[in-house]
N, C-alpha and C positions, 0 to 999 in steps of 0.2 A: 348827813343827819346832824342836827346841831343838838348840843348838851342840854336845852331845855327839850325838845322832841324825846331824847333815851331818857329823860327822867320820869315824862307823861308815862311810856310806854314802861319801864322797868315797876312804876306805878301802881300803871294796871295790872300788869303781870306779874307779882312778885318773884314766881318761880322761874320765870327766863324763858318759860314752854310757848310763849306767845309772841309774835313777830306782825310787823303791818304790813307784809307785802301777803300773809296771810287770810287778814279781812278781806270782807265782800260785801261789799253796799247792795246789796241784795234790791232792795226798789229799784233803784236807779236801771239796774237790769230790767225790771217790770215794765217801768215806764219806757224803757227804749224799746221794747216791744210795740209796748202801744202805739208808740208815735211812728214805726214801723209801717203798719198796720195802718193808719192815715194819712200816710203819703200813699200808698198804696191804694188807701178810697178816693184821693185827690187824683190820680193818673186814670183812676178808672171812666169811660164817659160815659157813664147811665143817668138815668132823672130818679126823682125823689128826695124827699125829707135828706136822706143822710147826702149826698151827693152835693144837693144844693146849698147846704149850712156853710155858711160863712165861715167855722170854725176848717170845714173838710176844704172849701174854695183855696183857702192862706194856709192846708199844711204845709204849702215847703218850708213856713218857716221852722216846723218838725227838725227839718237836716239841721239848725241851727244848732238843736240839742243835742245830737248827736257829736259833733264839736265842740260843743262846752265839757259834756258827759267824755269825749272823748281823752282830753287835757287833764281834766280831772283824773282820770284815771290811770290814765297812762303816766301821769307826775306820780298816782300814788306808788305804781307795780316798780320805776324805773330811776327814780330821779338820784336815789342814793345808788344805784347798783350800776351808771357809766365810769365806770374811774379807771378806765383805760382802753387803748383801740381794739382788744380781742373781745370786752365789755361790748364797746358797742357795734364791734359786726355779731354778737351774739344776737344781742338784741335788734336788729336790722334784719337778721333772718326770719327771726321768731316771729315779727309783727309783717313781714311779705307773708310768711305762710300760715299765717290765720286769714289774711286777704287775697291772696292772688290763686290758687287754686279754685275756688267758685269762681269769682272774677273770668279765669280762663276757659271753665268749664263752660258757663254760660256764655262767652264769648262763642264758643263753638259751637254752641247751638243752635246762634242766630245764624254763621256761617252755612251750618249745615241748611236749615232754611232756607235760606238765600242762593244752596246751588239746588235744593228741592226745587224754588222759582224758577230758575236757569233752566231746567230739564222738563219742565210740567207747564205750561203753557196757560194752562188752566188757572195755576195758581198767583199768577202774576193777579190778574183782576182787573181793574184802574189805577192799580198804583203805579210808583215808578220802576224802572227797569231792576231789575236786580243785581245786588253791588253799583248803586247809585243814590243821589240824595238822601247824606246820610250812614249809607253801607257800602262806602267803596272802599277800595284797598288802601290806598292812606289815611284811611280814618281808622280802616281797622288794625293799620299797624301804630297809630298813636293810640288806642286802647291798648294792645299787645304792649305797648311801653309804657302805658301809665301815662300818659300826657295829654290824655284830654280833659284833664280838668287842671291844666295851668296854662291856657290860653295857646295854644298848638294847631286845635282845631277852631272852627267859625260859626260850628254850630253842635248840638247834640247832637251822637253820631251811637251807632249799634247798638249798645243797653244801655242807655241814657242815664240813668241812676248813676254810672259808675267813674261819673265824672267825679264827684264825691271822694270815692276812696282812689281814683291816681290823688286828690286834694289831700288825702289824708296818710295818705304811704309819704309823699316830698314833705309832708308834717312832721310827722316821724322821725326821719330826717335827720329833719333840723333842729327837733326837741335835742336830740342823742347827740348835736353837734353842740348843741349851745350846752348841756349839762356835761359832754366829757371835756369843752374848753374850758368853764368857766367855776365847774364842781358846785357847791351846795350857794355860789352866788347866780345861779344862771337862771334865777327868776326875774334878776333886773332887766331881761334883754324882753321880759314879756308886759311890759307896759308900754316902752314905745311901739312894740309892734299892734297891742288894741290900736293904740289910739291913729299910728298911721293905717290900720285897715281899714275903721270909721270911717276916716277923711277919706281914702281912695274909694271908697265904697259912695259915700256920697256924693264925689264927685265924676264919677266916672261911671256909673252902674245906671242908667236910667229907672231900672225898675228896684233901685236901690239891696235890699239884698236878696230878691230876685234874681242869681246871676250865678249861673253855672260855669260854663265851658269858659267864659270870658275872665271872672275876677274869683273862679272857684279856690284856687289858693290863697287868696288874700282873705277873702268868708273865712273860710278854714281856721288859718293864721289865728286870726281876728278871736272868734271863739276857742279854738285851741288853747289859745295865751290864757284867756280870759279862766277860763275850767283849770289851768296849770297853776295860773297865781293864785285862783280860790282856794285852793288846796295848798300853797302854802302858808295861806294864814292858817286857815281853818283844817284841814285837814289831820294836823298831830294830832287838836282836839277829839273829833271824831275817832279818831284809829284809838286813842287811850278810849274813849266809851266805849266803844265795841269790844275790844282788848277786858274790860275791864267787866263786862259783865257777863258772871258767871252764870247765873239764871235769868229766862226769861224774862223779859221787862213787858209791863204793861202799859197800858197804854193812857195818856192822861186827856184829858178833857180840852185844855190848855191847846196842847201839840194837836190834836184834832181839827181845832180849831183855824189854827193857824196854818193845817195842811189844806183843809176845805177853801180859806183867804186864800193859800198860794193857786191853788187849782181855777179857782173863779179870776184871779188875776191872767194865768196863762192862755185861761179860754177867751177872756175879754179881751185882752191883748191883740190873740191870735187873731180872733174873727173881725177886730174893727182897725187893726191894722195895714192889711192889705198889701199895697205896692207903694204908698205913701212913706213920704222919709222918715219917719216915726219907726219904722218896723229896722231900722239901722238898732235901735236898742233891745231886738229879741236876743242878744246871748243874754246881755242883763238881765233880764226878765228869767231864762232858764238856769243861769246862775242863781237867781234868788231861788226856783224850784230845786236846785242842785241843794241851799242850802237847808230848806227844809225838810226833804225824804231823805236825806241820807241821815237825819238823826233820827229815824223811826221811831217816833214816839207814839205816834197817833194812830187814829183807827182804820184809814186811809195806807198807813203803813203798812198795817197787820192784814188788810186787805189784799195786799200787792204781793208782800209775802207769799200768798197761796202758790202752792205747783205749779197751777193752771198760767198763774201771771209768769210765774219764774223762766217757764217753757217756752213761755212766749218772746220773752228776752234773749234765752236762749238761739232761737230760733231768729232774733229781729235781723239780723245778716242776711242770711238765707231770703226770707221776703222781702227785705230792698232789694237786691240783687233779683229774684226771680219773677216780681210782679208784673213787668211789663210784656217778657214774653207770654206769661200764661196770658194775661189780659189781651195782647193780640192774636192768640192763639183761640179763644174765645170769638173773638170778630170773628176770624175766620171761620171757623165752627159754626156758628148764626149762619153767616151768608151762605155756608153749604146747606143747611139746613131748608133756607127761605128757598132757593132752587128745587128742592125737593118738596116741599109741601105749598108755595105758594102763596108763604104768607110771610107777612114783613117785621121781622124781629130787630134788623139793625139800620140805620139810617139817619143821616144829618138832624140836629137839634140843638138846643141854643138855653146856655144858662147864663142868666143876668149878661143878655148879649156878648154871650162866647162862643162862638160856632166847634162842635166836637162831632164825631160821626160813632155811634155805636147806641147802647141798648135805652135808649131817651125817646123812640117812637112807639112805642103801648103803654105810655102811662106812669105816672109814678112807684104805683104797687109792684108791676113788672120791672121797676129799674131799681127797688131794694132788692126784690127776690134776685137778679141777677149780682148784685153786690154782693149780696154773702153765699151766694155758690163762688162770686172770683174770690172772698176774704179766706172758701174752704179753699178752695182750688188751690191758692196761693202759698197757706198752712201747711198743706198734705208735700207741696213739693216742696219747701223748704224743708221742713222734717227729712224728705227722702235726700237732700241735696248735707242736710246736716251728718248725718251718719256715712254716706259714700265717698262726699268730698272735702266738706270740712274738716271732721274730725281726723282723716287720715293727712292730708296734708299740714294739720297742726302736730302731727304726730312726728311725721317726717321731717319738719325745717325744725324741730325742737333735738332732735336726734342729730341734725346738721351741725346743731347750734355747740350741742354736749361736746363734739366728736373735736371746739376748736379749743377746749378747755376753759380754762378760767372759772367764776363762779358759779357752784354746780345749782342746775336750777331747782325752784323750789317748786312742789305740789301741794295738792291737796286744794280745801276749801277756794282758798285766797287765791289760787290761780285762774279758777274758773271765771269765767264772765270780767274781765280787768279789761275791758273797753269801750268803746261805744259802738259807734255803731258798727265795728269790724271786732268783736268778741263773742 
């Protein structure tokens, strides 16, 4: 921490009672819910208004923020607290076991699935064999290792999403190696890696940052850096305003303003970006939204604020992680259903000539109503997956982490929600 950062902060605190690994960017939480929540409408294959927007078509660029949000925050919980090797296997435990307990659980799921197919004949359908294209055993043991999102496997393999977080555990990492080598200079090493992720990403990524399994560490990297260095400029600033205000702030006119400009920039963005090389500048783009909600000024803020948003945040892990099973658990369900009554609920359809197979054959009004039965469906399991397996394995590798000594860790407010999209 440098001598103008403890002067911000002793500042805002007079009394010493207030510490920044305390604060909690509370929106930022809101919004990674959301954008949860739209990757999730984007994986789904239904018709209608919401399905078909442009905005829903280009959420992956969603994961970007989760990366930027991720560096950000994780610079904020961590960056002063590596200063030696029991530091950072502390912190190497703590951030596997906020991630890898869902991670495994749901990995088990599919499993168990997959020998349901093996034994049930029925269940198979048209698809492929079971433990094949996709779910066979060295794919499932590069998930089991964390390596299918740093070029290992060939293609997305078991819960597809989760190429993501192996990208963001080898992130981790590496943050914890560059901060315990290099101490409070180890944000020089995250500009050249923006700027080599750009170049590798444009030159090597067809569908530019479209690109999972293939260049998903390099994506990562890329935003990671990017949310790490924001937060060293800006970040003290912020932590002293948060720190610093003892009552309720209101909301100005001004910040409203310019939250509504950021909002209409990310949705423009998103939707006319596409797969075109232009869309290489979405961390930029949610680095600027990083820089505007995290000062809650505006009405937009105080919006996101609510429970309702907070929960959602809370929860945005759980719904990456569990969307796609319930969603093909759903097909399934259809098709048993059309066998029994005779009438045809899921089947081949085509948006802006993309061929997908699921609830896109009755119509548009049928393919919302089925999207917010999966956005509950998806809600209710995450919730049940957040209390049984989350919280107990952030409970457990924090309990690992105490047991190796060194800095004791901190609670309270400021611990909750300190990542993106594995917090």
């Amino acid at each position: 921490m440098t001598s103008s950062e403890i002067r911000n902060y002793a500042a805002a605190d007079p009394n010493g009672t207030g510490s920044p690994a305390r604060v909690r960017f509370a929106v930022l939480d809101s919004w990674r819910g959301i954008c949860a929540l739209l990757v999730a409408m984007m994986h789904f294959p239904a018709s209608g208004p919401l399905s078909e927007s442009l905005v829903i078509r280009n959420a992956y660029l969603f994961v970007d923020y989760f990366f930027v949000l991720s560096g950000f925050v994780i610079a904020h919980r961590y960056r002063s607290s590596i200063s030696n090797r029991t530091a950072y296997l502390r912190f190497a435990i703590v951030r596997l076991g906020r991630v890898y307990p869902l991670h495994l659980a749901v990995l088990a799921v599919f499993v168990a699935f997959e020998l349901l197919r093996l034994t049930v004949p029925a269940l198979r359908g048209d698809g492929a064999p079971p433990f094949s294209d996709g779910n066979s055993i060295g794919e499932l043991i590069n998930s089991l290792l964390l390596l299918n999102g740093i070029g290992m496997d060939v293609r997305l393999a078991w819960n597809s999403p989760s190429w993501s977080i192996s990208a963001e555990v080898w992130t981790y990492l590496l943050f914890g190696l560059a901060v315990l080598s290099l101490g409070r200079r180890h944000w020089i090493v995250f500009i050249p890696v923006i700027a080599a992720g750009m170049a590798a990403i444009y030159a090597w990524s067809p569908d530019h940052m479209d690109t999972t399994w293939h260049l998903g560490l390099v994506r990562c990297l890329y935003g990671f850096s990017l949310g790490a260095l924001l937060y060293h400029v800006l970040g003290p600033w912020l932590v002293a305003r948060h720190l610093g205000a003892a009552t309720p702030r209101g909301t100005s006119v001004a910040a409203t303003c310019v939250e509504f400009l950021a909002l209409g920039a990310i949705l423009g963005f998103v939707a006319l970006a596409g797969k075109g090389p232009v869309n290489i500048f979405a961390p930029f783009v949610f680095a600027l939204a990083i820089c505007v909600f995290s000062y809650e000024g505006g009405a937009l803020s105080r919006i996101l604020n609510h429970r309702i948003f907070l929960w959602l945040g809370t929860l945005s892990y759980g719904i990456y992680m569990v969307h796609i099973f319930v969603q093909a658990r759903m097909i399934n369900a259809a098709s048993v259903i059309e066998k029994l009554t005779g009438q045809a609920f899921v089947g081949p359809f085509s948006i802006a000539q993309e061929e997908f197979f699921g609830f896109g054959v009755r119509g548009a009004a049928f393919g919302v109503i089925m999207t917010l039965v999966m956005v509950t469906l998806v809600v209710v399991t995450a919730l049940v997956a957040h209390f049984a397996i989350e919280k107990p394995g952030v409970r457990l590798s924090k309990t690992i982490a105490d047991r190796l000594g060194g800095e004791p860790r901190k609670t309270g407010a400021g611990q909750a929600g300190l990542s993106a999209l594995s917090s």
